[in-house]
N, C-alpha and C positions, 0 to 999 in steps of 0.2 A: 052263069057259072063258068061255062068256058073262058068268058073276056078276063074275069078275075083269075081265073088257073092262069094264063098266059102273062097277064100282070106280072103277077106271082112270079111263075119262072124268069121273065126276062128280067126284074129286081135281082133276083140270085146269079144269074150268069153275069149284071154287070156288078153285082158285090162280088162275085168271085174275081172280075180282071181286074176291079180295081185293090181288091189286096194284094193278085198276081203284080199287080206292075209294082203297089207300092213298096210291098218285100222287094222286090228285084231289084230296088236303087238301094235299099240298107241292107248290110249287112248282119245277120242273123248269128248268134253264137250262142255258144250250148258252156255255160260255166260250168271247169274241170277242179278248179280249185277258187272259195272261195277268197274273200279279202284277206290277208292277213298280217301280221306285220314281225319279223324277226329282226334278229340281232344281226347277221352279216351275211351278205348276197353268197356265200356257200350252202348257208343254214336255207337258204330257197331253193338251191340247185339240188340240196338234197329230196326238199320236198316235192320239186318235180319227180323226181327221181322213184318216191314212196307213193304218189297218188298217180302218178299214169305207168305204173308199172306193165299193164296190158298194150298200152298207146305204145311205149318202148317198146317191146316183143317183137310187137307187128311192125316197127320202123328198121330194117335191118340197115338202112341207105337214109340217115340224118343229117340235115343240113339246119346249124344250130346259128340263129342270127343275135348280132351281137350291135348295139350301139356305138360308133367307133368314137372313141376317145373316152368312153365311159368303162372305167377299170370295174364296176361292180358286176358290169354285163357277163365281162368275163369270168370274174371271180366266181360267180353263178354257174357258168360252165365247169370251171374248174371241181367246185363244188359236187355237180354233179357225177363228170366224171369221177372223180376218188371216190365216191358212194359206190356207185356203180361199176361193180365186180363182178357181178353172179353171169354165171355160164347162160347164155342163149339171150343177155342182156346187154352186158358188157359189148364198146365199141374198141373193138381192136385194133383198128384205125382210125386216127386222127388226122385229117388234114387241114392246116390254119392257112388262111389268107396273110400271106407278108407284110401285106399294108397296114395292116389292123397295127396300132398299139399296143405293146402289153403282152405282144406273143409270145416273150419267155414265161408267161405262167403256163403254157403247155409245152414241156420242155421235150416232149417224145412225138409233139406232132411233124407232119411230112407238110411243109409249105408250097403252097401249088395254090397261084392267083386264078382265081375260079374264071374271071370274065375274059382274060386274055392269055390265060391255058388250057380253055377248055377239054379239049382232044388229052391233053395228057389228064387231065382231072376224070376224067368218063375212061381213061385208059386205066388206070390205077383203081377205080371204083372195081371195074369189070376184072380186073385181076385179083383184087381182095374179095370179090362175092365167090368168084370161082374158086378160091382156095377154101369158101364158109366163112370168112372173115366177115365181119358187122364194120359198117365205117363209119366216121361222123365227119363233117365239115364245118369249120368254123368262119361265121365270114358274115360282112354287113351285111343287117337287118332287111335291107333294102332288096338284096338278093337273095334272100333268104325266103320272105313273104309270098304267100303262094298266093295273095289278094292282088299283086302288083304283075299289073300282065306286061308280055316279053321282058321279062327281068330272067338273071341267070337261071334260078331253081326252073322257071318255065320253060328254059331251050335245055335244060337237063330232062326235064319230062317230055316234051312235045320233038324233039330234035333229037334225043339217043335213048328215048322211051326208057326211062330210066325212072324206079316205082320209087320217089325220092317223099320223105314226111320231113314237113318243116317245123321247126320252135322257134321264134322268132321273139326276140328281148325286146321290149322299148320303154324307156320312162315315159312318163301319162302326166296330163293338165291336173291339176288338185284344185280347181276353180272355175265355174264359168267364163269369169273374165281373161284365165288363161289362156281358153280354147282357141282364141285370135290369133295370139302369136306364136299358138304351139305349132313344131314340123314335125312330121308331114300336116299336111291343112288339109282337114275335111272338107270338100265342096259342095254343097246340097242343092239340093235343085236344079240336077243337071251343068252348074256352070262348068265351066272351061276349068279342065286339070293340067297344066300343061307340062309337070313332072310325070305324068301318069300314077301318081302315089295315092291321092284323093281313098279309095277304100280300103287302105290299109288306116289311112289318119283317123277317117271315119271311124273303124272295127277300134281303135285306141278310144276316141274320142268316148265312142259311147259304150265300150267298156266301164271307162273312168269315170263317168257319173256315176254310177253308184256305189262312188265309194267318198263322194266330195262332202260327207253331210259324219263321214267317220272322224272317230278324234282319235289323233297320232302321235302315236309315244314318241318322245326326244330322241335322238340317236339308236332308230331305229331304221329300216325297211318295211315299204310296207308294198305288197306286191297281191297279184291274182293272175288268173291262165284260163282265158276262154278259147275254147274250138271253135275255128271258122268254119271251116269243113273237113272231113272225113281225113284228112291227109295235114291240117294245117294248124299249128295251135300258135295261140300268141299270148306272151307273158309280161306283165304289166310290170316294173319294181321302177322305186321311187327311194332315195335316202329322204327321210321325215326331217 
């Protein structure tokens, strides 16, 4: 009896490391908003806007990532923004990335290039929190993602300990055969990342399956928003 008790337990501890290690290579998300598909990347921005209304609250310090060259990413900001008025919600500050395209649809934001003004970017945070001012930030994806280690949002957290929530935009594969030449590239099985992006592609990648088997209305959007962690949510849209 004893030999089978030990059996037993030592079965269990190595099923436990082996789901420990295998979670720990994939990324794990909690879906915030199903699939869905709308009319124009504002009509999403809003619905961010109506389903993570608690997630906002608690973000007083947003850093809102955007696909650069993809006007919808924006428009979804924009969207959001204009929804988003209510006192203790509402971002009173705006600051856009210069480089980004498109920047005149935020026409009241304060432009301050996140990776190479940082000190004035953490200067300006730290003075709109102090007056109770809520800020958002506008700026690629890439630094935006709280998945992609030493990228800007990270030396904002770890470097000026700054309690920053990310939304990060990306369009997603609609097909297995996609997944190849989608970027960022998920890398499995340990291979070599050499952009360091690999678990952001990944948290995209397998997102987007399940929604490859959905049929897509014409001249639509079809988007979803999974939580990566506690601090980090990432929104899928796609023109159909």
């Amino acid at each position: 009896m004893k030999y089978l008790y030990w059996v037993g337990a030592i079965a269990v501890i190595a099923m436990g490391i082996y789901i420990s290690v295998r979670f720990s290579e994939e990324t794990e998300t909690l879906p915030k908003i199903e699939f869905t598909q709308v009319s124009t990347p504002e009509d999403m921005g809003k619905e961010v806007f109506e389903k993570l209304r608690e997630e906002i609250k608690a973000a007083p310090i947003a850093v809102m990532g955007v696909t650069p060259n993809k006007i919808e990413d924006m428009e979804l900001w924009r969207g959001f923004f204009e929804t988003n008025q209510e006192a203790g919600l509402k971002y009173d500050v705006i600051i856009v990335e210069p480089m980004l395209p498109y920047v005149e649809l935020f026409n009241t934001g304060v432009y301050i290039a996140m990776k190479e003004e940082m000190p004035r970017l953490v200067e300006g945070i730290n003075k709109a929190r102090a007056e109770g001012l809520r800020v958002a930030v506008v700026v690629p994806n890439i630094y935006a993602s709280q998945l992609i280690e030493a990228n800007p949002v990270a030396k904002l957290k770890s470097d000026y300990k700054l309690d920053v929530t990310s939304f990060s935009v990306s369009n997603f594969p609609v097909t297995r055969q996609q997944e190849e030449a989608f970027s960022p590239k998920c890398f499995d099985g340990g291979a070599v990342d050499p952009a360091g992006t690999s678990k952001f592609g990944c948290a995209i990648r397998n997102a987007a399956r399940g929604t490859y088997r959905k049929k897509l209305e014409p001249n639509k959007f079809s988007a979803k928003v999974e939580q990566t962690s506690s601090k980090d949510f990432l929104i899928l849209l796609n023109r159909n």
